[in-house]
C-alpha angles and dihedrals in degrees: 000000000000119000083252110058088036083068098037083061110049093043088050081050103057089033092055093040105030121071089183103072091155096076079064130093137182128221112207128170110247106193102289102344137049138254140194119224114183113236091239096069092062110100097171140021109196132184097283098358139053111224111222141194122357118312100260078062105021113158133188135209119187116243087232083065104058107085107178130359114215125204113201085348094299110114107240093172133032132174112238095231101055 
């Protein structure tokens, strides 16, 4: 299984069993640095980008850039080449 679809999964997963998508949070790569992008504000997962925030102001973020996702700050899910 690619990287890609790995991630595609489990995000379909915890999207699919668990109603409480706000104890979940996404770590992309931002250039250089990090960031942190709450589950909730994804409104599609496509199949290389994750679609966020409403279509006037639509944003995407490239599946290759999450690294780990966290529920509750403990990391459930991290890419092998960090």
């Amino acid at each position: 299984m690619g990287k890609k679809s790995e991630i595609r999964e489990v995000l379909s997963r915890i999207i699919w069993s668990d109603n409480n998508l706000k104890n979940y949070e996404l770590i992309i790569r931002d250039g250089r640095s990090t960031r942190s992008i709450k589950l909730e504000s994804v409104n599609k997962i496509l199949s290389d980008r994750l679609i966020i925030g409403n279509e006037e102001e639509a944003k995407v973020i490239p599946l290759h850039r999450i690294i780990s996702i966290l529920r509750n700050g403990e990391i459930i899910w991290q890419r092998r080449s960090v």
